[in-house]
ZATOR-574804 format. One record per residue (C-alpha): residue in one letter; x, y, z. Coordinates in steps of 0.05 Angstrom, whole numbers, padded with zeros to 5 digits, always signed. Layout:
N
AXYZ ...
***
This chain:
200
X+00000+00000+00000 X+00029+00064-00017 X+00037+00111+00038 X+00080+00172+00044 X+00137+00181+00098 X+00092+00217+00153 X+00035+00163+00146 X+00087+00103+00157 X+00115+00147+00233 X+00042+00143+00253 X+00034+00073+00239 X+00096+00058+00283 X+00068+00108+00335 X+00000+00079+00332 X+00026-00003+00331 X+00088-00003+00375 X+00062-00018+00452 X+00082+00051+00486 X+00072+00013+00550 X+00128-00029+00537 X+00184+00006+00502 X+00170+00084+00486 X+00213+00133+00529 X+00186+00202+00540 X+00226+00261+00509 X+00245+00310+00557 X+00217+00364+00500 X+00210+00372+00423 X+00285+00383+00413 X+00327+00339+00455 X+00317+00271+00476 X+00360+00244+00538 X+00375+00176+00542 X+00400+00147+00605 X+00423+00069+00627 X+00455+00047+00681 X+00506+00001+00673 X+00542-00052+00714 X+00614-00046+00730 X+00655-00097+00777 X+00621-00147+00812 X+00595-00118+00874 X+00596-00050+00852 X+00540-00002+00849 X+00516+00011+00775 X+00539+00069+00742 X+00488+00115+00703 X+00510+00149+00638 X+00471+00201+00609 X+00467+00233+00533 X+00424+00278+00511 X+00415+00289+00436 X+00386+00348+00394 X+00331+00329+00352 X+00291+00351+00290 X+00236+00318+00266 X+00188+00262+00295 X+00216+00221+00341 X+00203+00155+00374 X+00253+00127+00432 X+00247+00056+00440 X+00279+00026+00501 X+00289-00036+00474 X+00338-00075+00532 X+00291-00060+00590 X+00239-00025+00614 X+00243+00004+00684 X+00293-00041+00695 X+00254-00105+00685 X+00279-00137+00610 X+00216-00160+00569 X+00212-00210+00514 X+00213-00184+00446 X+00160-00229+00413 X+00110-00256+00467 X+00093-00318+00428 X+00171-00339+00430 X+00217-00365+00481 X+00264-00317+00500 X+00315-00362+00536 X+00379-00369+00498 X+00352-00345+00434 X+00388-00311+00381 X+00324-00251+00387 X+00338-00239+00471 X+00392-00212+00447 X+00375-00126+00435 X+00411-00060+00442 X+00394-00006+00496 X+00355+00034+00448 X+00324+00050+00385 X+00302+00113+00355 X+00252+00129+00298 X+00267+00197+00265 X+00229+00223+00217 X+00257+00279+00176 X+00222+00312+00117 X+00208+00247+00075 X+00261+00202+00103 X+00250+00157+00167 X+00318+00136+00202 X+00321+00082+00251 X+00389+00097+00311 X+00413+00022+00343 X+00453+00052+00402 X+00474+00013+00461 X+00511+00035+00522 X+00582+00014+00549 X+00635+00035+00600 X+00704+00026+00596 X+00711-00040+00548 X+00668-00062+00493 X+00651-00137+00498 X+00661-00173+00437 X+00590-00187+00429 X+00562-00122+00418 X+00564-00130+00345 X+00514-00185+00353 X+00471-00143+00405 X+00464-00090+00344 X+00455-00142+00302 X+00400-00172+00335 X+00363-00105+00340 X+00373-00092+00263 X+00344-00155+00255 X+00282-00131+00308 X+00271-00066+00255 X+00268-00119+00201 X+00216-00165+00237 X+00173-00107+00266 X+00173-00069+00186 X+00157-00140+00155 X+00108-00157+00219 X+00067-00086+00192 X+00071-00106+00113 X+00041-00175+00132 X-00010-00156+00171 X-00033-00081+00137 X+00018-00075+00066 X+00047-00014+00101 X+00103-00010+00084 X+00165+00047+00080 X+00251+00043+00068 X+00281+00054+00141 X+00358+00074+00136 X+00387+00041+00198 X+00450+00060+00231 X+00489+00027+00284 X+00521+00058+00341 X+00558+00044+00419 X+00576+00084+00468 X+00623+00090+00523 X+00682+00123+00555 X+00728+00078+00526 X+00785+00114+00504 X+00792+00104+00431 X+00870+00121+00425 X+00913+00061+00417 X+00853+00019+00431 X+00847-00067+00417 X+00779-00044+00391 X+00764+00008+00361 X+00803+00030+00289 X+00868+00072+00281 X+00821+00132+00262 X+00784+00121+00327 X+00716+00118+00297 X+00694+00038+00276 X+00695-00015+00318 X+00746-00065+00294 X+00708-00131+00302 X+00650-00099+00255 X+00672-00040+00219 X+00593-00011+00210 X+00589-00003+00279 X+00612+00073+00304 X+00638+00084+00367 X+00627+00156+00399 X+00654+00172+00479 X+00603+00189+00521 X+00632+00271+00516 X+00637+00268+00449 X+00562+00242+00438 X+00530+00286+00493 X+00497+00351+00468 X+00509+00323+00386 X+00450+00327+00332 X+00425+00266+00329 X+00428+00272+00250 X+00507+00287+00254 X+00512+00222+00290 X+00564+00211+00240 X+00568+00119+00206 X+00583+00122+00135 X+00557+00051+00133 X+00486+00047+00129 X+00437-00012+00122 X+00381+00006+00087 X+00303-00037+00099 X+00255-00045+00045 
***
């Protein structure tokens, strides 16, 4: 069915449970996101905070967990184990003009576990089931250019994982690592990942 940019955002508004995953912007030009993370053992977690200019429509998706308490992505499947429990901390929508934009980002502190390319993998592939989940069911359907993304306050100079230039990560180079500084108080659109994966 043919339906133009803005008709596609309120789909998603209207069909995505807000109970479950939508996080309220703080106003119509910023959105903060905030996750706290676990350190050592036995240490208190440690909340990082980044707050990100907007333009546009905007949906924030909390996709890990929702007031703390981590949900199953698809009711009707086991979630133990599963190659879809695996998600990133968050997801935005971002409508602008007549393109919609889909942000994987997840959160890290000082090291980047090796499996965080499959973490943004697995919430690509969560886009990919929830735009083909809408084409089934109503033929809506619209191209979403997604764009991976982790932070942390890992320092990217000399670093085992992240490239000489200090922006990829080096176990998948589509992934684009930003400090916690340098993301904080960016546009989300100069969010810069020259490697974008695009959903029909």
């Amino acid at each position: 069915m043919a339906l133009n940019a803005q008709g596609y955002f309120n789909c998603l508004t209207s069909y995505l449970n807000e109970k479950d995953y939508f996080e309220k912007s703080v106003d119509e030009s910023c959105i903060v996101l905030k996750e706290k993370i676990h350190q050592q053992q036995g240490e208190k977690p440690k909340e990082f905070k980044v707050t990100l200019k907007t333009e546009g429509d905007v949906i924030v998706v909390r996709l890990d967990a929702k007031d703390g308490k981590p949900h199953r992505l698809f009711h009707f499947l086991d979630d133990t184990a599963k190659p879809w429990c695996k998600r990133c901390d968050f997801v935005i929508f971002n409508l602008v003009k007549s393109k919609l934009f889909c942000y994987c980002i997840e959160f890290k502190s000082a090291t980047i576990p090796p499996d965080v390319p499959d973490q943004l993998a697995a919430s690509v592939s969560w886009v990919k089931s929830l735009h083909a989940t809408i084409e089934a069911y109503t033929g809506k359907k619209l191209q979403i250019s997604v764009l991976k993304f982790v932070f942390s306050e890992h320092d990217p100079i000399n670093s085992p994982y992240v490239d000489r230039d200090g922006k990829y990560l080096v176990k998948d180079h589509t992934i684009r690592h930003y400090t916690y500084s340098e993301a904080n108080g960016a546009a989300l659109k100069d969010l810069e990942n020259t490697n974008i994966e695009v959903i029909r």
